[in-house]
PyMOL Python script that loads the backbone (N, CA, C, O; Angstrom):
from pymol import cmd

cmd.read_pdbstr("""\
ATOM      1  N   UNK A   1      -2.130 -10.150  38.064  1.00  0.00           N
ATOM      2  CA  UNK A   1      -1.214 -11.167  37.587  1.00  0.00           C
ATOM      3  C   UNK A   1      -0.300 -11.577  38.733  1.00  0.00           C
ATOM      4  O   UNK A   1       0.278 -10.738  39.423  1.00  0.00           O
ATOM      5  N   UNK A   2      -0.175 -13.013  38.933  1.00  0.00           N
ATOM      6  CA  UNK A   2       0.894 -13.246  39.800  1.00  0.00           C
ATOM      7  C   UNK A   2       2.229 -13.458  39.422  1.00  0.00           C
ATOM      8  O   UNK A   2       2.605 -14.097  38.439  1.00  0.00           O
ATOM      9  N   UNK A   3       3.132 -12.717  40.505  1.00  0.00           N
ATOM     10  CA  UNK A   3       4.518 -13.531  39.869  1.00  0.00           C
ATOM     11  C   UNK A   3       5.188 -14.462  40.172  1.00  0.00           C
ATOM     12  O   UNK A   3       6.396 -14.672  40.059  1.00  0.00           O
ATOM     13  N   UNK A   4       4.370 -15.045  40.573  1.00  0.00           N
ATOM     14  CA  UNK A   4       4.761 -16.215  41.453  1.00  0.00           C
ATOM     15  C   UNK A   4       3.904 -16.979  42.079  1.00  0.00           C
ATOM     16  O   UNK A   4       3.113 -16.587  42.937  1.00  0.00           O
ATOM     17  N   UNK A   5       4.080 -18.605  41.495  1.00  0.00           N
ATOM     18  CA  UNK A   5       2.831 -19.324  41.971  1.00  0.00           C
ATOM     19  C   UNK A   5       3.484 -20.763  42.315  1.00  0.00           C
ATOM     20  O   UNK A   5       4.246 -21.359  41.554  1.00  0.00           O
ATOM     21  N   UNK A   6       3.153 -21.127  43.314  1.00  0.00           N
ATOM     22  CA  UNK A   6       3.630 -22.011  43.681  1.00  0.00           C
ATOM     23  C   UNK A   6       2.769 -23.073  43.122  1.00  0.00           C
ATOM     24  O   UNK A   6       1.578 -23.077  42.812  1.00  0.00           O
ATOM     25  N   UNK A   7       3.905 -24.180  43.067  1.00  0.00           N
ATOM     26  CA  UNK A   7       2.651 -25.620  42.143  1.00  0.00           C
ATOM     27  C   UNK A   7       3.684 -26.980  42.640  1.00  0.00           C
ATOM     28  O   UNK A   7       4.733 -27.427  42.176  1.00  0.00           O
ATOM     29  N   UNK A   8       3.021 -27.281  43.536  1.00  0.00           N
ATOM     30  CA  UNK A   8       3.005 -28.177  44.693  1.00  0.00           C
ATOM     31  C   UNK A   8       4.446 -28.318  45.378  1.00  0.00           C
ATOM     32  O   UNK A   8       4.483 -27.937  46.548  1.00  0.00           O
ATOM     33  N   UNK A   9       5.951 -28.935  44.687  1.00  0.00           N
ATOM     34  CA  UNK A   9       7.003 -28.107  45.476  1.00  0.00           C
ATOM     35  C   UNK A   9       7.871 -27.031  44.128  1.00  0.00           C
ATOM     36  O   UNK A   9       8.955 -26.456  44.027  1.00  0.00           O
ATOM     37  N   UNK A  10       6.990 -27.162  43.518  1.00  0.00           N
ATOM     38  CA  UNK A  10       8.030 -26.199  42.278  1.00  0.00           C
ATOM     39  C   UNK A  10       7.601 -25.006  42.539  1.00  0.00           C
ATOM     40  O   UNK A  10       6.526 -25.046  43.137  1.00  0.00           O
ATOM     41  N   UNK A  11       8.195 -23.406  42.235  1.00  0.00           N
ATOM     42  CA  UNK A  11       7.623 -22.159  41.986  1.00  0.00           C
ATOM     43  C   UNK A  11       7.565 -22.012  40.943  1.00  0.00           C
ATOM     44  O   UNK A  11       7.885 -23.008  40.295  1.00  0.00           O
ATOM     45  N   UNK A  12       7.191 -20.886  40.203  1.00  0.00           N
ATOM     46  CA  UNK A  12       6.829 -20.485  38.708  1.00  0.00           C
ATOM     47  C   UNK A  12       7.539 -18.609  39.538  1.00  0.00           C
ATOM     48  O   UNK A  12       7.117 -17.931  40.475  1.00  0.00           O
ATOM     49  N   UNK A  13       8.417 -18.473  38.823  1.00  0.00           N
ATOM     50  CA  UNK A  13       9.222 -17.107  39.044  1.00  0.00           C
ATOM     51  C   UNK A  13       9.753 -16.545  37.853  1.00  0.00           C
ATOM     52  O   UNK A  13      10.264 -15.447  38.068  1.00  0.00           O
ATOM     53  N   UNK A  14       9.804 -16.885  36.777  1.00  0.00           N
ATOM     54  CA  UNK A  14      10.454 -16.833  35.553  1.00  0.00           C
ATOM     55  C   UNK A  14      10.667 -15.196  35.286  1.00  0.00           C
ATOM     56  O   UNK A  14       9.753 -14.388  35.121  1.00  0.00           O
ATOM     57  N   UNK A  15      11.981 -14.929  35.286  1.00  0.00           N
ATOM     58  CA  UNK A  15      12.599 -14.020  35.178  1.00  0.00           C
ATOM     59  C   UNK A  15      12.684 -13.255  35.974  1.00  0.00           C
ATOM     60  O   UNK A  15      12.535 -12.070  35.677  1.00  0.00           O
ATOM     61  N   UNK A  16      12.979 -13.679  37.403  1.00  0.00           N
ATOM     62  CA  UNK A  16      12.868 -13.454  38.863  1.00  0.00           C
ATOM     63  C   UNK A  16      14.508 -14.152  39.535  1.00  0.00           C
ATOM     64  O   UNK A  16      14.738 -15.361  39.567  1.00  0.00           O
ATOM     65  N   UNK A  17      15.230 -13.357  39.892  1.00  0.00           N
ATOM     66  CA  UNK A  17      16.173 -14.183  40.867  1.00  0.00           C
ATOM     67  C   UNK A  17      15.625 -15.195  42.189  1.00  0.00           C
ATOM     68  O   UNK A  17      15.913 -14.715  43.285  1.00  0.00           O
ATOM     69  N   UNK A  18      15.137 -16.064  42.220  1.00  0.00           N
ATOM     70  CA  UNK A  18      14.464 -16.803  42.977  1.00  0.00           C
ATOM     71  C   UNK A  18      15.209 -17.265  44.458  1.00  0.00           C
ATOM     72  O   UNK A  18      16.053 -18.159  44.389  1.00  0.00           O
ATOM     73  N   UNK A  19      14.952 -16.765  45.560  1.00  0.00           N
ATOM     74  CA  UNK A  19      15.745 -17.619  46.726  1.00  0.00           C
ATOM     75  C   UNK A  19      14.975 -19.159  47.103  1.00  0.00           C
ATOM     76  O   UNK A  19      13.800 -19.140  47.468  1.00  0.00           O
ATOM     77  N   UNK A  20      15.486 -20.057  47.024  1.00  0.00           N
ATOM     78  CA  UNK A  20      15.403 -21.108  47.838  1.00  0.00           C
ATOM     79  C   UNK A  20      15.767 -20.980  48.720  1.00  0.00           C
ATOM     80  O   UNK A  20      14.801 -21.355  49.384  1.00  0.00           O
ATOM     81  N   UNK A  21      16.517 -20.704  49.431  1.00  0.00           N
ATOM     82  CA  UNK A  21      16.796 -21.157  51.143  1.00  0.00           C
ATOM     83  C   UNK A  21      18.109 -19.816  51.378  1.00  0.00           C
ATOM     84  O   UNK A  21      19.115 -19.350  50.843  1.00  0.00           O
ATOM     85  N   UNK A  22      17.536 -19.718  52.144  1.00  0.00           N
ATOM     86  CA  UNK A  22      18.606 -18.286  53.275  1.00  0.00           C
ATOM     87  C   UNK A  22      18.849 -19.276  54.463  1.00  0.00           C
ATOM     88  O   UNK A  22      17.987 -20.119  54.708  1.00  0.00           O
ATOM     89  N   UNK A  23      20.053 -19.200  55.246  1.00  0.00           N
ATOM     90  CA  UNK A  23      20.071 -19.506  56.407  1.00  0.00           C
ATOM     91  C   UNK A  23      21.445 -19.325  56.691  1.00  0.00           C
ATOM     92  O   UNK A  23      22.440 -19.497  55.986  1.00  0.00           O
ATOM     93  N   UNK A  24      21.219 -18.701  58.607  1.00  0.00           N
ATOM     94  CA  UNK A  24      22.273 -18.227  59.346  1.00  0.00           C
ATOM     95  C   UNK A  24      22.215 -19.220  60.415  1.00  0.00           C
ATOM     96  O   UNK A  24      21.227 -19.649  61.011  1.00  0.00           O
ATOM     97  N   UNK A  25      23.626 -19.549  60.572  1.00  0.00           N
ATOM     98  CA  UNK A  25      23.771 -20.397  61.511  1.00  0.00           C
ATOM     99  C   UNK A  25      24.858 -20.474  62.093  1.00  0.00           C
ATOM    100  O   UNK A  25      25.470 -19.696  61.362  1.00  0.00           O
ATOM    101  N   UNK A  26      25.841 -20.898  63.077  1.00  0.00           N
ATOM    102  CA  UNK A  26      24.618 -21.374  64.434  1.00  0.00           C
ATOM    103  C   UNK A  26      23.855 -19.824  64.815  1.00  0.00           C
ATOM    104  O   UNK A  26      23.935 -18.752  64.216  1.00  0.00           O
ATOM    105  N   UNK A  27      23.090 -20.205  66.075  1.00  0.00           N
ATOM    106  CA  UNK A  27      21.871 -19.109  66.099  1.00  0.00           C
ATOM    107  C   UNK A  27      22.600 -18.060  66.917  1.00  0.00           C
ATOM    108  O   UNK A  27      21.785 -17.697  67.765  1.00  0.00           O
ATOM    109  N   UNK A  28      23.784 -17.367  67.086  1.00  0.00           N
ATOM    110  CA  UNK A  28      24.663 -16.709  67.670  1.00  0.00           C
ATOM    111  C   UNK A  28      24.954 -16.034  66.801  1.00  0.00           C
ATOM    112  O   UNK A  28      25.220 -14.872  67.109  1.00  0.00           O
ATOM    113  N   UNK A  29      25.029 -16.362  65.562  1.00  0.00           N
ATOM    114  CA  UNK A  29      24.738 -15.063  64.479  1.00  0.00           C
ATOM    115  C   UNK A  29      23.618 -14.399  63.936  1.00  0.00           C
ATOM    116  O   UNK A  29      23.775 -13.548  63.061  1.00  0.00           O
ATOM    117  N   UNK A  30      22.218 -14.779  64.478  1.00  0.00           N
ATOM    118  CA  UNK A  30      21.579 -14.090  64.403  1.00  0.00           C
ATOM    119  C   UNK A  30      21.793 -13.213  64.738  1.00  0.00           C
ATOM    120  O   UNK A  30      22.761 -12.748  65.341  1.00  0.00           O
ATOM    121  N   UNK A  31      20.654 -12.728  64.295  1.00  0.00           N
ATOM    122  CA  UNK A  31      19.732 -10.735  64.529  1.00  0.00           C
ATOM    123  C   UNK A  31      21.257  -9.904  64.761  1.00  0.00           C
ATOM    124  O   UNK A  31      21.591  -9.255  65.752  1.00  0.00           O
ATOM    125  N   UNK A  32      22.115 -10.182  63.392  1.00  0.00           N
ATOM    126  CA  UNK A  32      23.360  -9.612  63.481  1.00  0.00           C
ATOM    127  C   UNK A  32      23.250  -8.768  62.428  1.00  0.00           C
ATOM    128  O   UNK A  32      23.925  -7.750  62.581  1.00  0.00           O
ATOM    129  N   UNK A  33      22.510  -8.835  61.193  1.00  0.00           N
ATOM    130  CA  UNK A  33      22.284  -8.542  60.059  1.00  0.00           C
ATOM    131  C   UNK A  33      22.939  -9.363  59.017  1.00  0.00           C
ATOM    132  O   UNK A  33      23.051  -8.881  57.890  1.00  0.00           O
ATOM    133  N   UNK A  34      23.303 -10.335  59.225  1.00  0.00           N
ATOM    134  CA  UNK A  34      23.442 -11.186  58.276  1.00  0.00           C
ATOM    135  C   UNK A  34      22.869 -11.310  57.142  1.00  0.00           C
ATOM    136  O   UNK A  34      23.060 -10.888  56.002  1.00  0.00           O
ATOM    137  N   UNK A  35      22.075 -12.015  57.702  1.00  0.00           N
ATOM    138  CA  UNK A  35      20.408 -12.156  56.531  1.00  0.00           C
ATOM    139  C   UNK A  35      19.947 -11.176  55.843  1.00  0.00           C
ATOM    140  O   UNK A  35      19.064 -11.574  55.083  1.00  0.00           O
ATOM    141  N   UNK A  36      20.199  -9.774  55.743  1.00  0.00           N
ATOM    142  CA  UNK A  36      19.566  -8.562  55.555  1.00  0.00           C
ATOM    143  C   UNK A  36      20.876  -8.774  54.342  1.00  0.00           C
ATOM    144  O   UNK A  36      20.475  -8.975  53.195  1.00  0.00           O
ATOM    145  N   UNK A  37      22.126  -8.743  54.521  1.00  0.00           N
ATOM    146  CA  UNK A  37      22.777  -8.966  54.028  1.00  0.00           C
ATOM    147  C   UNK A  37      23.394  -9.710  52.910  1.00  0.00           C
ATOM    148  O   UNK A  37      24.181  -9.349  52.035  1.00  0.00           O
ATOM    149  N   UNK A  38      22.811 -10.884  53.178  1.00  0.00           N
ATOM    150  CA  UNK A  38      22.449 -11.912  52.202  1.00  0.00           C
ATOM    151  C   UNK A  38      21.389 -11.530  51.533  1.00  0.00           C
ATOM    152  O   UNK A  38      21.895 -11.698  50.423  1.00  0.00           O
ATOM    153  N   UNK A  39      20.459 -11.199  51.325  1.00  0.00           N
ATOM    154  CA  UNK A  39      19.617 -11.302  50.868  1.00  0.00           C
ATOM    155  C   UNK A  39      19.879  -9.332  49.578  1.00  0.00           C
ATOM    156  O   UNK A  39      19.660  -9.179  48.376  1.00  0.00           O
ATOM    157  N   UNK A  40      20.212  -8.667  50.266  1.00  0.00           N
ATOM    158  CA  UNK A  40      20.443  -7.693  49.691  1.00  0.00           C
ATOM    159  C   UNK A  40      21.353  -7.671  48.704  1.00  0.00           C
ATOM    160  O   UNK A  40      21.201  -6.830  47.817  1.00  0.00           O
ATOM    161  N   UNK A  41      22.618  -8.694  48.644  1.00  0.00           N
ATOM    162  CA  UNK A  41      23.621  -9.730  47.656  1.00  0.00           C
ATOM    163  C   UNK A  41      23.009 -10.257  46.507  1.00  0.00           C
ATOM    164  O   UNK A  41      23.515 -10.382  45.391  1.00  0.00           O
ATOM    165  N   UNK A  42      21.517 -10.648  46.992  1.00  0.00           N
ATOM    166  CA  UNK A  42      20.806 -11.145  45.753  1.00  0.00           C
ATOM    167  C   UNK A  42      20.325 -10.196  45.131  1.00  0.00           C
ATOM    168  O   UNK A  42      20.677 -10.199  43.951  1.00  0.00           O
ATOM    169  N   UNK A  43      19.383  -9.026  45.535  1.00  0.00           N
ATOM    170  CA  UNK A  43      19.034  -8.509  45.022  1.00  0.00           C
ATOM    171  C   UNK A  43      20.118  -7.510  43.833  1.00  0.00           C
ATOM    172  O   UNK A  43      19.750  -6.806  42.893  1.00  0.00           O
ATOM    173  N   UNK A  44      21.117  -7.714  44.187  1.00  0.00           N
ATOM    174  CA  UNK A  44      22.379  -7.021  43.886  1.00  0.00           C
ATOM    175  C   UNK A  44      22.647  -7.833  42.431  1.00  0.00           C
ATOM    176  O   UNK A  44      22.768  -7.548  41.239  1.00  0.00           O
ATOM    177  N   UNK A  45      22.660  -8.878  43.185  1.00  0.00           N
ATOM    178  CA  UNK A  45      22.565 -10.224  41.829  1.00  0.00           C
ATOM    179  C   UNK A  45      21.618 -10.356  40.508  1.00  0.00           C
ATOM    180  O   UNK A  45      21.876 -10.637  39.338  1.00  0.00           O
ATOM    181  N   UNK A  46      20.386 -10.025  41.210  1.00  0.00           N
ATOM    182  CA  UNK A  46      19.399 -10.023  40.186  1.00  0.00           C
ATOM    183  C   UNK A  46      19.551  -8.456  39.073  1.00  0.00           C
ATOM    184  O   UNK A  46      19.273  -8.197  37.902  1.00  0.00           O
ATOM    185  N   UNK A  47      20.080  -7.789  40.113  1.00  0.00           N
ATOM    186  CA  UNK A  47      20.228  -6.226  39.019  1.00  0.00           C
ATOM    187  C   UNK A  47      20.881  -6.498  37.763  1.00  0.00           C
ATOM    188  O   UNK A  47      20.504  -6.176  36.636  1.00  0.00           O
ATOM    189  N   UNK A  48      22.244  -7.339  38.220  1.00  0.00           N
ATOM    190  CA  UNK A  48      23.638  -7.535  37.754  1.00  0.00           C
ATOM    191  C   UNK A  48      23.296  -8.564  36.748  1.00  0.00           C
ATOM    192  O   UNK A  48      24.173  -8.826  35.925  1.00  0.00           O
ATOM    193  N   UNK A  49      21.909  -9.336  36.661  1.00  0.00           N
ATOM    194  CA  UNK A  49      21.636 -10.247  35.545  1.00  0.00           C
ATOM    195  C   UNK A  49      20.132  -9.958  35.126  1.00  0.00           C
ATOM    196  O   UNK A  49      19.144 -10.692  35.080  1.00  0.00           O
ATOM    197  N   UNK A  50      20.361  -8.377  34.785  1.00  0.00           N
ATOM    198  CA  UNK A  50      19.159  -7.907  34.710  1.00  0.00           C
ATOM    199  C   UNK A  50      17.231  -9.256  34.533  1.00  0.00           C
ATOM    200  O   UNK A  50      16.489  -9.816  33.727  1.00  0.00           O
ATOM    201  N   UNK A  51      17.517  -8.968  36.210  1.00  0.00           N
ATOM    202  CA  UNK A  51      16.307 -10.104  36.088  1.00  0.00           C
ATOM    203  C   UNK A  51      15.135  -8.614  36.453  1.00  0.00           C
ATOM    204  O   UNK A  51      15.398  -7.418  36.335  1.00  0.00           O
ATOM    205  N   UNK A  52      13.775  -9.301  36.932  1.00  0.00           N
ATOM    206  CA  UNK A  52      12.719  -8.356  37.247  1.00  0.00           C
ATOM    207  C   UNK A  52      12.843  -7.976  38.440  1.00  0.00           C
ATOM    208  O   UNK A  52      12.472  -6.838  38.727  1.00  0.00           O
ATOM    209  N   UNK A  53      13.460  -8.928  39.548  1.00  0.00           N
ATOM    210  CA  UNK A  53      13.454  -8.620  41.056  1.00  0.00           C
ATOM    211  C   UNK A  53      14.246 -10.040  41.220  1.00  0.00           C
ATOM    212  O   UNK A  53      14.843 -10.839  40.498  1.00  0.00           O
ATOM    213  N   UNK A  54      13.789  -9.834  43.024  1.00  0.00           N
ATOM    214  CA  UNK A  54      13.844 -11.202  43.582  1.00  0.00           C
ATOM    215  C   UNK A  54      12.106 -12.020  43.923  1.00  0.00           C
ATOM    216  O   UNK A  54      10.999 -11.486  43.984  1.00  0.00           O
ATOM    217  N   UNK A  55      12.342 -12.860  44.018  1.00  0.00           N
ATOM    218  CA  UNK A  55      11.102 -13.872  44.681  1.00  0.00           C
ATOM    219  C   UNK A  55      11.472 -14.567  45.408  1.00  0.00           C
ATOM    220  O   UNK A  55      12.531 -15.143  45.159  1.00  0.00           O
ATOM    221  N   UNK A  56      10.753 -14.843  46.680  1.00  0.00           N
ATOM    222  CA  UNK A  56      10.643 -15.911  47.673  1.00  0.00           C
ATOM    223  C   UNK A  56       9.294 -16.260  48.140  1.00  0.00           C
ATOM    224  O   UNK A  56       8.249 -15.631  48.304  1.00  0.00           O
ATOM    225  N   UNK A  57       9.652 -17.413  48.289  1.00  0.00           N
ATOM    226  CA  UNK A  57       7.854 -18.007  49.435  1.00  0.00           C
ATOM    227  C   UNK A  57       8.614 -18.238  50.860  1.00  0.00           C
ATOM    228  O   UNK A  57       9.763 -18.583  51.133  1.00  0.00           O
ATOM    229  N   UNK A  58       7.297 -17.847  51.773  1.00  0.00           N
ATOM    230  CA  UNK A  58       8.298 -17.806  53.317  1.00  0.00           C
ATOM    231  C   UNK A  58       7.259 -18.407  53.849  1.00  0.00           C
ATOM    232  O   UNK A  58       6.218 -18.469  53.195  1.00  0.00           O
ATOM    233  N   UNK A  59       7.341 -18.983  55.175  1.00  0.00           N
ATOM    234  CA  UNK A  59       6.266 -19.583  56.125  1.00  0.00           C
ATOM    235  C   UNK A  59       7.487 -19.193  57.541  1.00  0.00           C
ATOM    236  O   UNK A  59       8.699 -19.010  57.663  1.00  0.00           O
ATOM    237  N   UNK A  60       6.442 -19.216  58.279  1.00  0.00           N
ATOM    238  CA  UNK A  60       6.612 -19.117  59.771  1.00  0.00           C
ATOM    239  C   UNK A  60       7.117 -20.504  60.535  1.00  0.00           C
ATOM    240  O   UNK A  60       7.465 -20.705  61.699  1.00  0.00           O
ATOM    241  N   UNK A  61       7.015 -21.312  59.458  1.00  0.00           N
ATOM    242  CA  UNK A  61       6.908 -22.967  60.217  1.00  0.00           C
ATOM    243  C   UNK A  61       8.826 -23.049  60.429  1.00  0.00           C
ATOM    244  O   UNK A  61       9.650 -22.134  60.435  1.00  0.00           O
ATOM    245  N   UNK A  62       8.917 -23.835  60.509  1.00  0.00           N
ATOM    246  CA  UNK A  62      10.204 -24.785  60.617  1.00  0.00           C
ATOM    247  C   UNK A  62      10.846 -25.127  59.162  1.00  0.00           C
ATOM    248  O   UNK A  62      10.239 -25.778  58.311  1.00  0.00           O
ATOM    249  N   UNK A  63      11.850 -24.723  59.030  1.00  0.00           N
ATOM    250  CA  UNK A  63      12.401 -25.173  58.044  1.00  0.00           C
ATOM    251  C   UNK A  63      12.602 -23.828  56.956  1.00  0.00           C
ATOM    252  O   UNK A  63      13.629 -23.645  56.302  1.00  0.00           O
ATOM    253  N   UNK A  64      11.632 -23.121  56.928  1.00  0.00           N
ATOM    254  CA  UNK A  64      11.721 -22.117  56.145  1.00  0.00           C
ATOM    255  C   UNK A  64      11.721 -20.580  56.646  1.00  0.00           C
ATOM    256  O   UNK A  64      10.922 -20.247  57.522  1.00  0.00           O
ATOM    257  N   UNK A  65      12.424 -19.847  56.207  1.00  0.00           N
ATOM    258  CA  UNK A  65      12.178 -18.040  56.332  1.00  0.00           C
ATOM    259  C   UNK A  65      11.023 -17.240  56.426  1.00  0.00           C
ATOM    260  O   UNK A  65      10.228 -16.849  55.571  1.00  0.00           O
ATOM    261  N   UNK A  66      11.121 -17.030  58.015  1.00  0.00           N
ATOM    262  CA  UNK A  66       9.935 -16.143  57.892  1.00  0.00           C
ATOM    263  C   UNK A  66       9.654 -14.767  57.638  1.00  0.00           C
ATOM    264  O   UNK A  66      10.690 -14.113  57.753  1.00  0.00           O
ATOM    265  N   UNK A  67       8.450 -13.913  57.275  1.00  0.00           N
ATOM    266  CA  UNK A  67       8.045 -12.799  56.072  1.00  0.00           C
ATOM    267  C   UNK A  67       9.674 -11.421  56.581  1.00  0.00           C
ATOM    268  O   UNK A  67      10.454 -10.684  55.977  1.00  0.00           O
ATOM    269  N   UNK A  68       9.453 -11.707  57.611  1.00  0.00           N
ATOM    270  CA  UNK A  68      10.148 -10.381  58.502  1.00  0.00           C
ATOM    271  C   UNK A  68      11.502 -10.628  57.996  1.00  0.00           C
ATOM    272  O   UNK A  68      11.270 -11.806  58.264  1.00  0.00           O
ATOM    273  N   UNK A  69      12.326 -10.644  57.668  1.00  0.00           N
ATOM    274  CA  UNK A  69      13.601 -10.831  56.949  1.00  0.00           C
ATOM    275  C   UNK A  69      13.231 -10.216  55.690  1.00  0.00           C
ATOM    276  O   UNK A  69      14.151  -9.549  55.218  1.00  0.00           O
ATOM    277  N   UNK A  70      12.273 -10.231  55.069  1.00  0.00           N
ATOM    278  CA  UNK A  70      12.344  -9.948  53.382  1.00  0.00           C
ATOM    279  C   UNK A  70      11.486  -8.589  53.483  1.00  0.00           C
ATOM    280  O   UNK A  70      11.599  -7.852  52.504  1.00  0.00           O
ATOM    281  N   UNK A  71      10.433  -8.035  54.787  1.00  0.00           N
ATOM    282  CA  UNK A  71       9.517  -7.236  54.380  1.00  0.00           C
ATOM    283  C   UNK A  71      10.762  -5.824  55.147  1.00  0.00           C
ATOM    284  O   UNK A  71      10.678  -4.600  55.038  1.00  0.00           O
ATOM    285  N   UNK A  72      11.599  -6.504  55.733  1.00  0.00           N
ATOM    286  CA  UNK A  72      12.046  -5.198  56.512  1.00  0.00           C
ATOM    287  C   UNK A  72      13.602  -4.651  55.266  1.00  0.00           C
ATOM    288  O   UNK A  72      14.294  -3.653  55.464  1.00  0.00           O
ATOM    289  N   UNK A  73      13.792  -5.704  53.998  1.00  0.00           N
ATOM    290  CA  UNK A  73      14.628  -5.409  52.837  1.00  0.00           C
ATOM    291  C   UNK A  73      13.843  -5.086  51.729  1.00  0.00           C
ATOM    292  O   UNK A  73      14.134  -5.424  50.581  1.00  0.00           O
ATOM    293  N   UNK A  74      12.541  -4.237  52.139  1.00  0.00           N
ATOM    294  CA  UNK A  74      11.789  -3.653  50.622  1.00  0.00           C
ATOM    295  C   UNK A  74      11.245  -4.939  49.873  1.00  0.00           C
ATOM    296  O   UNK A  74      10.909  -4.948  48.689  1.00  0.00           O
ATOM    297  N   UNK A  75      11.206  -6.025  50.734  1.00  0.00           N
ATOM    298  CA  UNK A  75      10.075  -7.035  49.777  1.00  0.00           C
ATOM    299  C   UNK A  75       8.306  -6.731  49.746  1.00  0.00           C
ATOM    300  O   UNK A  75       7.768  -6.295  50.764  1.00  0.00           O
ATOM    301  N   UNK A  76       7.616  -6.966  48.680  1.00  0.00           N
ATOM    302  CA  UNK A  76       5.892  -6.881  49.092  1.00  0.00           C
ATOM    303  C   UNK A  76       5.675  -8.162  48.596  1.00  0.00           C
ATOM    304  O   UNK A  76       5.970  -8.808  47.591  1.00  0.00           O
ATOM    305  N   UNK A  77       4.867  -8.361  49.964  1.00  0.00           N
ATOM    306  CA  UNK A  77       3.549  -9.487  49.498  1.00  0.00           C
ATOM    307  C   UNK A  77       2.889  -9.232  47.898  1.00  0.00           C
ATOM    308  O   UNK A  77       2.605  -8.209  47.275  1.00  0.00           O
ATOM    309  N   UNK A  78       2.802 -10.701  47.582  1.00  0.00           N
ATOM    310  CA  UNK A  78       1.992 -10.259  46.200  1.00  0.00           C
ATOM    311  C   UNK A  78       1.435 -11.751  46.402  1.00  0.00           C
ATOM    312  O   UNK A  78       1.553 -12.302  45.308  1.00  0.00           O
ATOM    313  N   UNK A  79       1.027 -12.403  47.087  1.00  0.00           N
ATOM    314  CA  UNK A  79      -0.247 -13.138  47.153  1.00  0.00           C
ATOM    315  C   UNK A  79       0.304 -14.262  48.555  1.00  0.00           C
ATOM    316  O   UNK A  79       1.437 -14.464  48.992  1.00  0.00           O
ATOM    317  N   UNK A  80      -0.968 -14.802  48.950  1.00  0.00           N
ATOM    318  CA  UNK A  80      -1.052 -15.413  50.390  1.00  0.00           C
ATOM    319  C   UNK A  80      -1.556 -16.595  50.164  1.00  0.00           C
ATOM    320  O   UNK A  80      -2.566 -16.344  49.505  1.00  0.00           O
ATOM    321  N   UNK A  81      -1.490 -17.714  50.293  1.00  0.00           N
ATOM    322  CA  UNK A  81      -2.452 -18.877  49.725  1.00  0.00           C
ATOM    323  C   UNK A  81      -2.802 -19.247  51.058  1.00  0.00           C
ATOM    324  O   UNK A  81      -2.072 -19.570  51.995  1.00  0.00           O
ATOM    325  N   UNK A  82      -4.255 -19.130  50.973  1.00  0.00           N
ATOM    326  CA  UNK A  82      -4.532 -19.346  52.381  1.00  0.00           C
ATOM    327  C   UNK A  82      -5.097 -20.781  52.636  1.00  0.00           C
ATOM    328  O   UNK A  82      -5.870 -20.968  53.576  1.00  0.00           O
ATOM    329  N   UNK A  83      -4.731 -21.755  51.837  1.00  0.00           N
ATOM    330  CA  UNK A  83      -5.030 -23.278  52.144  1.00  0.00           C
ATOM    331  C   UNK A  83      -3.253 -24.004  52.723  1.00  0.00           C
ATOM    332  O   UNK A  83      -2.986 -25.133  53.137  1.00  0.00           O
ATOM    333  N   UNK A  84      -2.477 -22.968  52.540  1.00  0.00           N
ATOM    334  CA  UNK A  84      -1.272 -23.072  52.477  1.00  0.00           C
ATOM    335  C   UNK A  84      -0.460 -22.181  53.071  1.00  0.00           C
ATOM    336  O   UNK A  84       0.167 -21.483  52.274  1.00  0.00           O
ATOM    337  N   UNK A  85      -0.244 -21.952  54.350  1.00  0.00           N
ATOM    338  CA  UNK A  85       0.422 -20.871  54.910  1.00  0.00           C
ATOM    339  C   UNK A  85       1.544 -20.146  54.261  1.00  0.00           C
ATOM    340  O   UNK A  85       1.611 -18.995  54.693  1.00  0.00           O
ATOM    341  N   UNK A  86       2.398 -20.409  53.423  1.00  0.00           N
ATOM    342  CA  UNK A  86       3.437 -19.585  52.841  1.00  0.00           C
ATOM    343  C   UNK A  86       3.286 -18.426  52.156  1.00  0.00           C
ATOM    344  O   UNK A  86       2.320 -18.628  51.421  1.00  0.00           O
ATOM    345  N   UNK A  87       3.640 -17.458  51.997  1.00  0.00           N
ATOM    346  CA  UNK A  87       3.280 -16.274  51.193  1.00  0.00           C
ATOM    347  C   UNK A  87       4.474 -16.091  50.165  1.00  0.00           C
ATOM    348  O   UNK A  87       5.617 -16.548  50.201  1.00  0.00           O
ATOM    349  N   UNK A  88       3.775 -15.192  49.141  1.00  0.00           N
ATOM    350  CA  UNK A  88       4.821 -15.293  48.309  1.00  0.00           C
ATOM    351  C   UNK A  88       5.161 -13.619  48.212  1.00  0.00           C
ATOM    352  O   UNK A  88       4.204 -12.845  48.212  1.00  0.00           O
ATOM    353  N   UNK A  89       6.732 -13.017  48.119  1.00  0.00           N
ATOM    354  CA  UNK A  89       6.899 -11.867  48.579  1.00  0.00           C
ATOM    355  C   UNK A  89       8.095 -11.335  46.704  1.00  0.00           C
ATOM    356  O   UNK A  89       8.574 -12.171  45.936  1.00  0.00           O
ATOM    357  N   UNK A  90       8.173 -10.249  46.599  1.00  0.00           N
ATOM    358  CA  UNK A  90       8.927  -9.954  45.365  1.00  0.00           C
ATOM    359  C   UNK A  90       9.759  -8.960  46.128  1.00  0.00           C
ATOM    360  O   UNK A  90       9.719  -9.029  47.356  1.00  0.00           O
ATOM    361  N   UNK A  91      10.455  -8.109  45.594  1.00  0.00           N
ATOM    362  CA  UNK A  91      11.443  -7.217  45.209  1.00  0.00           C
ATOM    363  C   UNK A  91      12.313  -7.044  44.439  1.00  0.00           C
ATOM    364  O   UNK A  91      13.465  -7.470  44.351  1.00  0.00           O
ATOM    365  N   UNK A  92      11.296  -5.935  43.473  1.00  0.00           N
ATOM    366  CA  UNK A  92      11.960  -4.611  42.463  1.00  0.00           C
ATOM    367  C   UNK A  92      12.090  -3.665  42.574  1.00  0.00           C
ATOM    368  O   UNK A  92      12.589  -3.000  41.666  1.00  0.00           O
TER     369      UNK A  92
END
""", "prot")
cmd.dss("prot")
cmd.show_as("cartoon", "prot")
cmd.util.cbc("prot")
cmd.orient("prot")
């Protein structure tokens, strides 16, 4: 079963704290732990509204978060669309 399926720009996450968009900026705050930070806020969030986890889709491209931010905060892959570079990652 997936928990998460992307359908063309919408996700399907339902009962998932869902991230749309993380971002640190300017790039002088990177690799500070920011992001680890943020993102661990959500998961904090999702406890606190008893959801199932978090969900995100990430790509390597421009514009979006790539896997390494979410896999190094206890996220797993749970499916890859490979016509579509983004992956989709959970944490519960």
């Amino acid at each position: 079963m997936f928990l998460v399926r992307r359908r063309g720009a919408q996700v399907d996450a339902k009962g998932y704290l869902f991230i749309h968009c993380i971002w640190v900026s300017p790039n002088t705050y990177k690799e500070k732990g920011h992001g680890s930070r943020l993102v661990n806020e959500c998961i904090t969030n999702a406890k606190q509204e008893d959801k199932y986890g978090v969900a995100v889709v990430t790509s390597e491209g421009s514009f979006m978060v790539g896997k390494a931010l979410f896999l190094k905060n206890r996220f797993k892959r749970i499916l890859k669309n490979l016509l579509f570079e983004p992956a989709k990652f959970i944490c519960n």
